[in-house]
LUMKOL-658879 format. One line per 4 residues: their letters; for each residue x, y, z of C-alpha. Coordinates in nm, 2 decimals, padded with zeros to 4 digits, always signed. Example, Ala and Ser with C-alpha at 12.3 -4.5 7.8 and 13.67 -1.06 7.14 Angstrom:
// residues 2
AS> +01.23:-00.45:+00.78 ~ +01.37:-00.11:+00.71 .
This chain:
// residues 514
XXXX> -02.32:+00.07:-01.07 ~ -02.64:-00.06:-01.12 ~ -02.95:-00.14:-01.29 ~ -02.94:+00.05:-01.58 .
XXXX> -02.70:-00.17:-01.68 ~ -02.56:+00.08:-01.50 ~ -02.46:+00.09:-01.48 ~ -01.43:+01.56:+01.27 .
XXXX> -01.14:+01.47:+01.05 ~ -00.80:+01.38:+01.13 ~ -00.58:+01.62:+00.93 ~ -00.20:+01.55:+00.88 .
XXXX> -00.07:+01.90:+00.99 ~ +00.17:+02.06:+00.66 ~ +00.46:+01.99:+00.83 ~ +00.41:+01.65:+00.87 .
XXXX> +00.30:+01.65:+00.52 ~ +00.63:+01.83:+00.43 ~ +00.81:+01.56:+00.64 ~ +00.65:+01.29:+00.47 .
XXXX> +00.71:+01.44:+00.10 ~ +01.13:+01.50:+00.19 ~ +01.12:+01.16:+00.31 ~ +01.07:+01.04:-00.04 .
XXXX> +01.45:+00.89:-00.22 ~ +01.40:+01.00:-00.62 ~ +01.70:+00.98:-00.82 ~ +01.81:+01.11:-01.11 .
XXXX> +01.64:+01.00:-01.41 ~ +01.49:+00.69:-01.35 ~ +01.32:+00.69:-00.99 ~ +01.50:+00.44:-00.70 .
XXXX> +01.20:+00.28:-00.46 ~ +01.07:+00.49:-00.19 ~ +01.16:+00.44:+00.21 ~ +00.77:+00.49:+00.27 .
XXXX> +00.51:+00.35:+00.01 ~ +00.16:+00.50:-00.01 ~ +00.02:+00.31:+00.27 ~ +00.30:+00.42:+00.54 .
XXXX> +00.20:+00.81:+00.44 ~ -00.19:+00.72:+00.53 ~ -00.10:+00.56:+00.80 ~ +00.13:+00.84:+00.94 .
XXXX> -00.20:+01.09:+00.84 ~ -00.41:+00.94:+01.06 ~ -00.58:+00.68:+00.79 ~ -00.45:+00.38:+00.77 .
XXXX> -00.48:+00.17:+00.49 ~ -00.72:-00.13:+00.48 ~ -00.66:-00.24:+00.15 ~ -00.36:-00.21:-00.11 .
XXXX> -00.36:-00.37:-00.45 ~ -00.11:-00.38:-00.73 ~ +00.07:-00.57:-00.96 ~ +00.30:-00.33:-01.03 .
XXXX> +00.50:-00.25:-00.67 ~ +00.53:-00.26:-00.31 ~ +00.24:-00.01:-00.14 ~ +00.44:-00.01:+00.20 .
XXXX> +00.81:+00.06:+00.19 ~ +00.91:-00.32:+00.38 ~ +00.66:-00.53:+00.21 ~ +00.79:-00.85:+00.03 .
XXXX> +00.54:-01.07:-00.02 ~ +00.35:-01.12:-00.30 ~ +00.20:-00.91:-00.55 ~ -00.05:-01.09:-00.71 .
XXXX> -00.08:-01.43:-00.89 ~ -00.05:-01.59:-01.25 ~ -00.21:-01.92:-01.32 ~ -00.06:-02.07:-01.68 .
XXXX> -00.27:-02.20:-02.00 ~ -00.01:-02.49:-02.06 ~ -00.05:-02.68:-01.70 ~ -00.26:-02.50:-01.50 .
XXXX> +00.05:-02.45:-01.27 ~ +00.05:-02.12:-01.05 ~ +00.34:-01.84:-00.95 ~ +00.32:-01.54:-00.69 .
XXXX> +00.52:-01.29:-00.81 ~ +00.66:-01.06:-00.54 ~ +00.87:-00.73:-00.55 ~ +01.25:-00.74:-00.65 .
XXXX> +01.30:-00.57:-00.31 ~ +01.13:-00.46:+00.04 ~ +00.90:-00.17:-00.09 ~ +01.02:-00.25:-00.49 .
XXXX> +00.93:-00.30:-00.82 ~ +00.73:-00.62:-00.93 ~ +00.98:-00.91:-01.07 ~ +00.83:-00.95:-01.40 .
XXXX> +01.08:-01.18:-01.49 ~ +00.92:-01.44:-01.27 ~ +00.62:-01.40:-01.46 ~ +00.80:-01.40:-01.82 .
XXXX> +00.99:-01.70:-01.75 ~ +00.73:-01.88:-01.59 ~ +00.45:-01.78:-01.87 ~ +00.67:-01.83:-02.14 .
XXXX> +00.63:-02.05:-02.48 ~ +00.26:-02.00:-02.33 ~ -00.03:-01.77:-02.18 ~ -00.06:-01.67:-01.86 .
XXXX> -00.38:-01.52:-01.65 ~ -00.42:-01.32:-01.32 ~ -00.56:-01.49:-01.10 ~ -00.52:-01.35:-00.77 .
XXXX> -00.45:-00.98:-00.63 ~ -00.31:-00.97:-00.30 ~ -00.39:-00.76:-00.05 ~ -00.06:-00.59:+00.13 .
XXXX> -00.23:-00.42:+00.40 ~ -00.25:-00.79:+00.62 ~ -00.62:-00.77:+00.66 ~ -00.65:-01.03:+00.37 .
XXXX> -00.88:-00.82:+00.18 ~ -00.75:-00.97:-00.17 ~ -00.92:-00.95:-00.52 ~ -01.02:-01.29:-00.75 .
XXXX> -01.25:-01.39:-01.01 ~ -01.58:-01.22:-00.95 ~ -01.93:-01.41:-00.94 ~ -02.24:-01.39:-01.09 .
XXXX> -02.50:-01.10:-00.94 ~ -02.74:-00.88:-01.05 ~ -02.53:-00.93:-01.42 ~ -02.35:-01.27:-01.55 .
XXXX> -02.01:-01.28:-01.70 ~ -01.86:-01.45:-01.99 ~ -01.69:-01.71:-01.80 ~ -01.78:-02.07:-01.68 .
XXXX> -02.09:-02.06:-01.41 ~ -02.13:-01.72:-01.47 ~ -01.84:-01.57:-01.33 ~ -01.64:-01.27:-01.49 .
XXXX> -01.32:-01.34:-01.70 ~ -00.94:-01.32:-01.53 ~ -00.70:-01.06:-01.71 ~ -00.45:-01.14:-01.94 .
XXXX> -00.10:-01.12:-01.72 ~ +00.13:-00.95:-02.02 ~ -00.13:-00.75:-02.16 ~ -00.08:-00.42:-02.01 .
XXXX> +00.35:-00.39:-02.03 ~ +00.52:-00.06:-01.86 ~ +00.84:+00.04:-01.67 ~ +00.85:+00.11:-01.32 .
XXXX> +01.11:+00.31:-01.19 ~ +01.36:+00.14:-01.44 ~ +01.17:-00.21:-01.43 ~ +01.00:-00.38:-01.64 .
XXXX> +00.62:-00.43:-01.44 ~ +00.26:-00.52:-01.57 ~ -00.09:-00.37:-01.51 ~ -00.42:-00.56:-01.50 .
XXXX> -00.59:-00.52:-01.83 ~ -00.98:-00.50:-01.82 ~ -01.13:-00.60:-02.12 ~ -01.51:-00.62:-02.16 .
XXXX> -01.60:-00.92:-01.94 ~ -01.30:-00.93:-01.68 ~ -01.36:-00.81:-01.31 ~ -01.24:-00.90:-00.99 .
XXXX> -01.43:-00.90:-00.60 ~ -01.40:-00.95:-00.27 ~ -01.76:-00.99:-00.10 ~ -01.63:-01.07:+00.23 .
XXXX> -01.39:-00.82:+00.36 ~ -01.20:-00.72:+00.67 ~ -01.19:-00.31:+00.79 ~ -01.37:-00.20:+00.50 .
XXXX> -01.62:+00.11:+00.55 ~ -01.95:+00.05:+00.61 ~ -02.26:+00.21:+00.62 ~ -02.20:+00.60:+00.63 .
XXXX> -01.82:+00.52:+00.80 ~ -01.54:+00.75:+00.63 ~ -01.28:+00.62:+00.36 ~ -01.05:+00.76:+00.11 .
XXXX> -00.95:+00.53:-00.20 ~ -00.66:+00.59:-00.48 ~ -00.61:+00.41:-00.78 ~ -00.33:+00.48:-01.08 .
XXXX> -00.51:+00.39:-01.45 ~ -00.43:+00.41:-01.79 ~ -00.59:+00.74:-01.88 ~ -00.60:+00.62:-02.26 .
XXXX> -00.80:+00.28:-02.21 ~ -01.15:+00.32:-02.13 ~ -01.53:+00.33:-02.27 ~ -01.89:+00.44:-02.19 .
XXXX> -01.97:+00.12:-02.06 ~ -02.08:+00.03:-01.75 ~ -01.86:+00.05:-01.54 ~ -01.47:+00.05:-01.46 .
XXXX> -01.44:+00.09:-01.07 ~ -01.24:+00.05:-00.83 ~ -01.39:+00.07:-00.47 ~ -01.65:-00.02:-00.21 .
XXXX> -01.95:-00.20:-00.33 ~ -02.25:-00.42:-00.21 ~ -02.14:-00.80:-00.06 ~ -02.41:-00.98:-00.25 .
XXXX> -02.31:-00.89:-00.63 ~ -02.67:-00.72:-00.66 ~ -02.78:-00.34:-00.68 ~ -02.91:-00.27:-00.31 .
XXXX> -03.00:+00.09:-00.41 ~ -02.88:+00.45:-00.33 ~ -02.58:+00.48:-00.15 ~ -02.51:+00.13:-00.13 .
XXXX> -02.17:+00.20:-00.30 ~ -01.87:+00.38:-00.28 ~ -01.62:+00.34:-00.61 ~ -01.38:+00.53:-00.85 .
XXXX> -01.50:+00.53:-01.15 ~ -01.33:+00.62:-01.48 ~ -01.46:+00.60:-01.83 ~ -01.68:+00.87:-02.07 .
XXXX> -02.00:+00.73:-01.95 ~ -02.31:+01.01:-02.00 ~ -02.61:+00.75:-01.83 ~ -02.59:+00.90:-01.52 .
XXXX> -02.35:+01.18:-01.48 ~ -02.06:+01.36:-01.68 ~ -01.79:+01.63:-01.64 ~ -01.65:+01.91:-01.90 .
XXXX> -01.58:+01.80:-02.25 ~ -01.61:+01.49:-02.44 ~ -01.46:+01.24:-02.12 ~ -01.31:+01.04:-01.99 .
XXXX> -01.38:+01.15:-01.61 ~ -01.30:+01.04:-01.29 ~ -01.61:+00.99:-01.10 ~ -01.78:+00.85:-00.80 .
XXXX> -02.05:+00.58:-00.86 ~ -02.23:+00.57:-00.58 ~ -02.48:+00.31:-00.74 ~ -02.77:+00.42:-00.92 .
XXXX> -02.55:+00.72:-01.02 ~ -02.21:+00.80:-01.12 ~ -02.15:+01.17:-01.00 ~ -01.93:+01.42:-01.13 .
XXXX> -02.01:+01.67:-00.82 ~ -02.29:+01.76:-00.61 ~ -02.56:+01.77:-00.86 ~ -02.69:+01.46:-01.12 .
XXXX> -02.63:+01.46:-01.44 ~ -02.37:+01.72:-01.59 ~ -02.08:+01.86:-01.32 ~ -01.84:+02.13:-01.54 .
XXXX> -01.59:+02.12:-01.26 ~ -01.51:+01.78:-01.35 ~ -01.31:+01.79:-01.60 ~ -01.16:+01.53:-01.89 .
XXXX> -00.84:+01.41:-01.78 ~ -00.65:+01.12:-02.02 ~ -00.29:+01.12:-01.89 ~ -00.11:+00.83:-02.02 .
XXXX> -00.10:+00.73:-01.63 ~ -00.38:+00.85:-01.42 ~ -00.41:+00.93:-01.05 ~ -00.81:+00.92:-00.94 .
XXXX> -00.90:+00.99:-00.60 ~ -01.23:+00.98:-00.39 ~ -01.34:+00.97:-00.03 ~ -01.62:+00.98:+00.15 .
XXXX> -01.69:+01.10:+00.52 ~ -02.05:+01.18:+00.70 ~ -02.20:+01.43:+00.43 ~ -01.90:+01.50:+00.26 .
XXXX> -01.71:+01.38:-00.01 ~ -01.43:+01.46:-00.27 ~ -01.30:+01.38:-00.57 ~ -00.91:+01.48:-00.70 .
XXXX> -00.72:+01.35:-00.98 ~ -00.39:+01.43:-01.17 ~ -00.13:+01.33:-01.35 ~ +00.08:+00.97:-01.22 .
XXXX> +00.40:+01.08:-01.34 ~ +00.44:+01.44:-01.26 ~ +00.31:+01.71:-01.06 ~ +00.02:+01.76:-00.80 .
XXXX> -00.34:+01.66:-00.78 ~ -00.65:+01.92:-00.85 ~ -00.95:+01.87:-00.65 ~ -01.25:+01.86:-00.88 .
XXXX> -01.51:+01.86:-00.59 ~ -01.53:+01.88:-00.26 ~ -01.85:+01.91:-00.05 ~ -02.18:+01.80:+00.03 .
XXXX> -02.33:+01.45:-00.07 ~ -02.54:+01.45:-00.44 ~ -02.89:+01.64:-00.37 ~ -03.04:+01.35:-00.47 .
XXXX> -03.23:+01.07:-00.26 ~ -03.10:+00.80:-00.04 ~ -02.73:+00.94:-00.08 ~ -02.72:+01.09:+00.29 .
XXXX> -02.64:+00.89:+00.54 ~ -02.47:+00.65:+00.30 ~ -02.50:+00.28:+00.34 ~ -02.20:+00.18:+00.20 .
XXXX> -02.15:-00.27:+00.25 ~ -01.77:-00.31:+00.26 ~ -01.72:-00.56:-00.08 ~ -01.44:-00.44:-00.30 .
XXXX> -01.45:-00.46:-00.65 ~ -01.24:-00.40:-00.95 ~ -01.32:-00.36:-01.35 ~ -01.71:-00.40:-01.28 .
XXXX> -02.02:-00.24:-01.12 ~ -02.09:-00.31:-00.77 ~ -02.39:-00.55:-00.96 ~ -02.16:-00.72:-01.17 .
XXXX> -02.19:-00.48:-01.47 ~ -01.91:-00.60:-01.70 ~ -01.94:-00.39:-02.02 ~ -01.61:-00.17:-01.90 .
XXXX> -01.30:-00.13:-02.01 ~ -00.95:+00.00:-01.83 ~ -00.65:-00.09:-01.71 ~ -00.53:-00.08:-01.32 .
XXXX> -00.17:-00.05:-01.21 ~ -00.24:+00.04:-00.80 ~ -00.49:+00.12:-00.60 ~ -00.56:+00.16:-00.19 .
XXXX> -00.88:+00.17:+00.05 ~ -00.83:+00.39:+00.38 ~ -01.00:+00.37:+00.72 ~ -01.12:+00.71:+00.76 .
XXXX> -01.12:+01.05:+00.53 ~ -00.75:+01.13:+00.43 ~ -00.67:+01.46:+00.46 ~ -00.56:+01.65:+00.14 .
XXXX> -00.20:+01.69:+00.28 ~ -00.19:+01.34:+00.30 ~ -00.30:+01.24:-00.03 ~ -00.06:+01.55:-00.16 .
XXXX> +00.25:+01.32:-00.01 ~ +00.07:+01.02:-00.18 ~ +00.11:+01.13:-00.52 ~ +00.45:+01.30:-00.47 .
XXXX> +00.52:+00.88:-00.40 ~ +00.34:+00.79:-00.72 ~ +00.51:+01.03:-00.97 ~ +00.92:+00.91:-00.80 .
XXXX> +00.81:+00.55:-00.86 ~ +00.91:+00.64:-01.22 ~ +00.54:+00.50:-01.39 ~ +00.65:+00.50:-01.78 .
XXXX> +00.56:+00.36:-02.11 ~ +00.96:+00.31:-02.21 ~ +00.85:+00.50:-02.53 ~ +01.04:+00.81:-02.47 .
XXXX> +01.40:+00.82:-02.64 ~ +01.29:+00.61:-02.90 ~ +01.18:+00.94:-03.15 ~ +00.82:+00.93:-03.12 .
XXXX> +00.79:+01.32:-03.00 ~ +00.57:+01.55:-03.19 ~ +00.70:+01.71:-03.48 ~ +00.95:+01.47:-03.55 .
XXXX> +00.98:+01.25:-03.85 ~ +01.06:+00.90:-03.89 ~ +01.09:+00.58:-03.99 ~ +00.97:+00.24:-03.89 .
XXXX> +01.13:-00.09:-03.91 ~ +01.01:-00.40:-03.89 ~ +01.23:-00.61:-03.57 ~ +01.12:-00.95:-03.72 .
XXXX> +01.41:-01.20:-03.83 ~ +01.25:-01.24:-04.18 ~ +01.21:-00.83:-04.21 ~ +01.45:-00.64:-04.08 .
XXXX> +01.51:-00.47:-04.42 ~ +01.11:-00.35:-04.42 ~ +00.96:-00.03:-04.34 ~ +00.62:+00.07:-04.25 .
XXXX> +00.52:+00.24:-04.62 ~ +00.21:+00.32:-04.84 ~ +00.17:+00.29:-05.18 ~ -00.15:+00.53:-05.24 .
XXXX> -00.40:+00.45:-04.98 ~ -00.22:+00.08:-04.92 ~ -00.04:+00.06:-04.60 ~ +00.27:-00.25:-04.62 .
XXXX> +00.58:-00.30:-04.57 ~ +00.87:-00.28:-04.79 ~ +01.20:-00.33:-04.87 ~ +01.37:+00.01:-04.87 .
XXXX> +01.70:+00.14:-04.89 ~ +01.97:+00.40:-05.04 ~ +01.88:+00.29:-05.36 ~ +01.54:+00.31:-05.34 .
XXXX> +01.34:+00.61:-05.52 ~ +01.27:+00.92:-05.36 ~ +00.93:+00.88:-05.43 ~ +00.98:+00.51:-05.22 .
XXXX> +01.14:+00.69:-04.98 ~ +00.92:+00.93:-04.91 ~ +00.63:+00.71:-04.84 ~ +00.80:+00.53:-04.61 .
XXXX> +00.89:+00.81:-04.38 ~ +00.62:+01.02:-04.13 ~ +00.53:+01.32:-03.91 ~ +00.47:+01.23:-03.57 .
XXXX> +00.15:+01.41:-03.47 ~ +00.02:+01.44:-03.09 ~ -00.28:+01.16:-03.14 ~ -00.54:+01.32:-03.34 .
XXXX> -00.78:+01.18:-03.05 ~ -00.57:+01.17:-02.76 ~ -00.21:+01.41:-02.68 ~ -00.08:+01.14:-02.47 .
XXXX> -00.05:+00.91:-02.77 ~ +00.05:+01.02:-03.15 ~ -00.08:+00.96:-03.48 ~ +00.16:+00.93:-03.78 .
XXXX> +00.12:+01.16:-04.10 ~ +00.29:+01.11:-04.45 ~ +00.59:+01.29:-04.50 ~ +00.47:+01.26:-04.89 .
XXXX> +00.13:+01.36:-04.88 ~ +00.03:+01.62:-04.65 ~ -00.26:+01.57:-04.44 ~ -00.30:+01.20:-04.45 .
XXXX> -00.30:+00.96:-04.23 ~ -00.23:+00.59:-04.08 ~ -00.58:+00.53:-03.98 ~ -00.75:+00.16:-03.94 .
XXXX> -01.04:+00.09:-04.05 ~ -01.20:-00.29:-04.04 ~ -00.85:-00.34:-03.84 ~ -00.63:-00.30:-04.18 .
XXXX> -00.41:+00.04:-04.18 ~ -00.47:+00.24:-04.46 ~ -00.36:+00.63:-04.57 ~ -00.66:+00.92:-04.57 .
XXXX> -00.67:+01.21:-04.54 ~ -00.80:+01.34:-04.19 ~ -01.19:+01.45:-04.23 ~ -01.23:+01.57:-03.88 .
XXXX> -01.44:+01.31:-03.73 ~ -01.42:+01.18:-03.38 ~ -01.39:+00.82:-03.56 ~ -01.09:+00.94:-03.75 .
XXXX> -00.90:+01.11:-03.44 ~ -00.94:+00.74:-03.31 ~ -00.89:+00.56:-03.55 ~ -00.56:+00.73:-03.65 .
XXXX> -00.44:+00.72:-03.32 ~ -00.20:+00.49:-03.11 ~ -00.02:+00.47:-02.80 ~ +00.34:+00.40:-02.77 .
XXXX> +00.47:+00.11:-02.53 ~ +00.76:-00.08:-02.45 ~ +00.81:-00.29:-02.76 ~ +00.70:-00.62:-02.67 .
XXXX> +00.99:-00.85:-02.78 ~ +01.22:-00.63:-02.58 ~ +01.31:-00.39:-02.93 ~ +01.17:-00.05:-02.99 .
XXXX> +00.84:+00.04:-02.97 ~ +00.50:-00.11:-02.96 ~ +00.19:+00.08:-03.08 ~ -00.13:+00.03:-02.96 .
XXXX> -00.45:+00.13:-03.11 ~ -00.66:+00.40:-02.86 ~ -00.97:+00.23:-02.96 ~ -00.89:-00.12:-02.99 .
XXXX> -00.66:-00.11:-02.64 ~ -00.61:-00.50:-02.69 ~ -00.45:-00.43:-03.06 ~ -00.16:-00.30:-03.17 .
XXXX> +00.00:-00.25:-03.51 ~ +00.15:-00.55:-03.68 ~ +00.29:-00.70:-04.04 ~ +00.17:-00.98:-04.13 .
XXXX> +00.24:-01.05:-04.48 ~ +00.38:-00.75:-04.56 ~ +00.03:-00.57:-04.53 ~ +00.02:-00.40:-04.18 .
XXXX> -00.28:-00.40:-03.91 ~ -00.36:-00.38:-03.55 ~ -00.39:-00.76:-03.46 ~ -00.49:-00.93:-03.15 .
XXXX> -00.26:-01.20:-02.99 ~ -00.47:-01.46:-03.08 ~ -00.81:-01.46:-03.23 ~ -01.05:-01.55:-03.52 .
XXXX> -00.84:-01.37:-03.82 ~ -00.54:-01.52:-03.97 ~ -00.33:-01.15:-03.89 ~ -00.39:-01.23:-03.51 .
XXXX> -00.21:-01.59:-03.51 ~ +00.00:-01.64:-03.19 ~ +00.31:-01.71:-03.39 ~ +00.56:-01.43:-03.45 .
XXXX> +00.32:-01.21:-03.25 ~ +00.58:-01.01:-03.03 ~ +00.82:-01.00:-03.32 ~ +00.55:-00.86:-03.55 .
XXXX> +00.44:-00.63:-03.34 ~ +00.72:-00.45:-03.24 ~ +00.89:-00.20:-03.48 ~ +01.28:+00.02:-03.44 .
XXXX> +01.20:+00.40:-03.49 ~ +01.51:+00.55:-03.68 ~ +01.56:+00.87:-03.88 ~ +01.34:+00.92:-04.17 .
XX> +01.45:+00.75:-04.55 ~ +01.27:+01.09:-04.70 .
C-alpha cells in the first residue's frame, strides 16, 4: 500500500472438483499428509501455481526440498529445513536442534513451485526499515509455534519492521493478466497499520500509483477501506487503496473474521475480482465479493508489476503486524471449485494450536501451575488486585484456594482465545496493564477485552500450555519472581531475560484447588 503511509475463465467442472476433494487422505483425529497439496489442485483447475510459500508444509504432494531457511545468532551458520516427507510436515526438529542454546532468524522462503520465485530480506523503497542499510527486519524462526497434522511446525511472525520481497520474479502476473492468491494467517495477530500483505506488488519498492498492486491484505485498517464491525478484514490492496468490495471506503459484505487460523483469498482477472475467506481448520470458504473492479480511478485495466511481497506494503510500508503459515500465487483466475478443493486440503493438514485437551474450554475452571524446576508447587493466584504465584496445596485455606483457581471465559476481545475470571470474585479479571497482570473487574472497554485476553499455544518448553497476550502477540504470560507478566524473550526489562524463558512461560492446566 502506499503513500499514505499507506499505506474467459477456465473453470474446473464439479466433478473434477469432487474428484479432487475425495482424493484428499484425512484420518482420524490428527490429519495424515495429503496425496495432492494445494498446488497440484490449481494446477489440475486449469491454474497452475507460480509461487508457493511456507514454512509450515509441503504445497505439492512430492515436494522435498526445502522449506525455508534459518540463519543462527551464535555463528552465523545456516540450515534449510525441508518436510519430514514428500508432500509433509516441516521438520522442526532441524530447526530446534540447530537453533538451540541460541536464536535463530528466517532468512530465506523458498519457493516450491520451481520458478525460483523465493522471499528474503526486503529493501529500502518508498519507506526504510529498521534494519542495517535500510532494509526490513528477518522474523524470529520460533516465534510463531503450532502443530501440523500431528507435528510440531513454525509460522513466520511479522512484527512491526519485518517483511520479506522478491522484486525480480518469474510467471508472475502482470499488467491486467489474471491471478488468484491464498494465504493461511493467524486470525488473532494483526493491527491498523500499514500493511500485512501477501501478494503482487510493484518491482522497484516504490508506490507506482493505482492499480500497480495486487495483495491480500489482513489487518483492521480504516485509511482506505473497511468491512462490517470493528475488523480485522481480509482485503485487497490494490495500492492507494485497500478495498473491501466494489466501492472505497466502507464494504458491509466484508465481514470481521478472526479465526485462530485464517484462510484469505483474492484474485484478479480483466474487470473482475474476488475476495473469499474462512476458517483454516474446518469447513468451507464464503465469498465476500465478487465482481467488477473498485469504481474508482486507474483500477481498470490494472497494471499489476509481478514483485511479491510479504509483511509490508508494496512501498515498503512496515508498520504491520501478522503472522504467515502458507500462501500461493496462480497463473490465471482459479475457479471457485478449485479453491473449494484447496481449502478442503488446508483444514485435513490438521493446522492447530495443541491447546485443546489441555482444559482451556469455556466454562471450565482451573488451575495453573508453574512447569519451572524451582516452581512446580506455584500457582497462578491473586491476592486482591496482586497477580503472583504461590505455594498452594491441601492445606492451604479456602480463601488461598480460591484465588488460585478461574473461569475460563471465550477472550473478552477475541472467541478464538479466552480470558481467565476469578473463581473468588465474580466479574474480575487477569488483565495487563504496563505488561504486569493484575485482577479488575471488567469495565467494558475495548482496552479491557484486550487486555484480558490471551491465546493459548503449544507450551513452549514442550509442557502444557503457553498464553499469549492478543495485543502484545510477541508476549506471553510469565513468573518471574513470583509476580506474573507477559514478557518478551529478551528485551530491556529484567521480566524479559532470556534465561528460564521457555520454562517461565509455560504453565500445566489441572483441575481447580477452589
Amino acid at each position: 500500500m502506499a503513500r499514505r503511509s499507506r499505506f474467459l475463465l477456465p473453470q474446473a467442472a464439479l466433478a473434477v472438483a469432487g474428484a479432487l476433494v475425495a482424493s484428499l487422505v484425512v484420518g482420524g483425529g490428527t490429519s495424515q499428509a495429503a496425496t495432492q497439496g494445494p498446488c497440484d489442485l490449481y494446477a489440475a483447475g486449469g491454474t497452475p501455481c507460480v509461487a508457493a510459500h511456507s514454512t509450515t508444509r509441503a504445497l505439492y504432494g512430492s515436494y522435498t526440498g526445502p522449506l525455508y531457511q534459518v540463519r543462527r545468532a551464535s555463528d552465523n551458520a545456516i540450515r534449510d529445513i525441508a518436510p519430514l516427507t514428500a508432500g509433509g510436515v516441516a521438520n522442526a526438529g532441524t530447526q530446534d536442534s540447530f537453533c538451540s542454546g541460541t536464536t535463530c532468524l528466517i532468512t530465506i522462503i523458498y519457493d516450491q513451485s520451481g520458478r525460483n520465485n523465493r522471499l528474503t530480506q526486503a529493501p529500502p523503497g518508498g519507506f526504510s526499515g529498521p534494519a542495517a542499510g535500510g532494509y526490513d527486519n528477518l522474523a524470529n524462526a520460533s516465534a510463531a509455534p503450532i502443530t501440523v497434522g500431528g507435528h510440531k511446525a513454525y509460522g513466520v511472525y511479522v512484527a512491526p519492521g519485518t517483511g520479506y520481497r522478491n522484486n525480480n520474479t518469474n510467471g508472475v502476473a502482470t499488467g491486467d493478466q489474471s491471478e488468484g492468491m491464498y494465504a493461511v494467517f493467524d486470525g488473532t495477530h494483526y493491527n491498523g497499520g500499514c500493511c500485512f500483505d501477501y501478494g503482487n506488488a510493484e518491482t522497484n519498492s516504490h508506490d507506482n500509483g493505482n492499480g500497480t498492486m495486487e495483495a491480500i491484505y489482513f489487518g483492521n485498517s480504516r485509511s482506505w477501506g473497511s468491512g462490517a464491525g470493528n475488523g480485522p478484514w481480509i482485503m485487497a490492496d490494490l495500492e492507494n487503496g485497500l478495498f473491501s468490495g466494489v466501492n472505497t471506503g466502507n464494504n458491509a459484505n466484508d465481514p470481521t473474521i478472526s479465526h485462530r487460523f485464517l484462510t484469505a483469498i483474492v484474485k484478479g482477472g480483466q474487470n473482475r475480482w474476488a475476495i473469499r475467506g474462512g476458517n483454516a481448520q474446518s469447513g468451507g470458504v464464503s465469498t465476500f465479493y465478487d465482481g467488477v473492479r473498485p469504481n474508482a480511478a486507474g483500477y481498470n485495466p490494472m497494471k499489476k508489476e509481478g514483485a511479491i511481497i510479504l509483511g509490508i506494503g508494496g512501498d515498503n510500508s512496515v508498520g504491520a503486524r501478522g503472522t504467515f503459515y502458507e500462501g500461493v500465487m496462480t497463473s490465471g483466475y482459479p475457479s471457485d471449485s478449485t479453491e473449494n478443493a484447496v481449502q478442503a486440503n488446508i483444514t485435513a493438514a490438521g493446522y492447530t494450536t495443541n491447546s485443546s485437551g489441555t482444559g482451556l474450554t469455556p466454562g471450565s475452571a482451573v488451575s495453573l501451575r508453574a512447569t519451572t524446576a524451582c516452581c512446580t508447587d506455584r500457582y497462578i493466584h491473586h491476592t486482591g488486585s496482586t497477580v503472583d504465584t504461590t505455594v498452594i496445596g491441601s492445606g492451604s485455606s479456602t480463601t488461598e484456594k480460591g484465588n488460585a483457581s478461574w473461569t475460563v471465559r471465550a477472550g473478552l476481545g477475541n472467541s478464538s482465545c479466552v480470558s481467565f475470571e476469578s473463581r473468588n470474585t465474580s466479574g474480575q479479571y487477569l488483565r495487563h496493564y504496563n505488561y504486569q497482570l493484575h485482577l479488575q473487574a471488567n469495565d467494558g472497554t475495548s482496552q479491557f477485552a484486550q487486555d484480558a485476553t490471551f491465546c493459548p499455544e503449544s507450551g513452549r518448553n514442550g509442557q502444557g500450555v503457553s498464553l499469549r497476550s492478543l495485543n502484545f502477540s510477541d508476549r506471553y504470560v510469565r513468573h518471574y519472581n513470583n509476580i506474573v507478566y507477559i514478557a518478551a524473550n529478551g528485551g530491556s526489562n529484567a521480566f524479559d531475560s532470556t534465561n528460564a524463558y521457555a520454562d517461565d512461560v509455560s504453565w500445566l492446566v489441572s483441575s481447580p484447588w477452589g
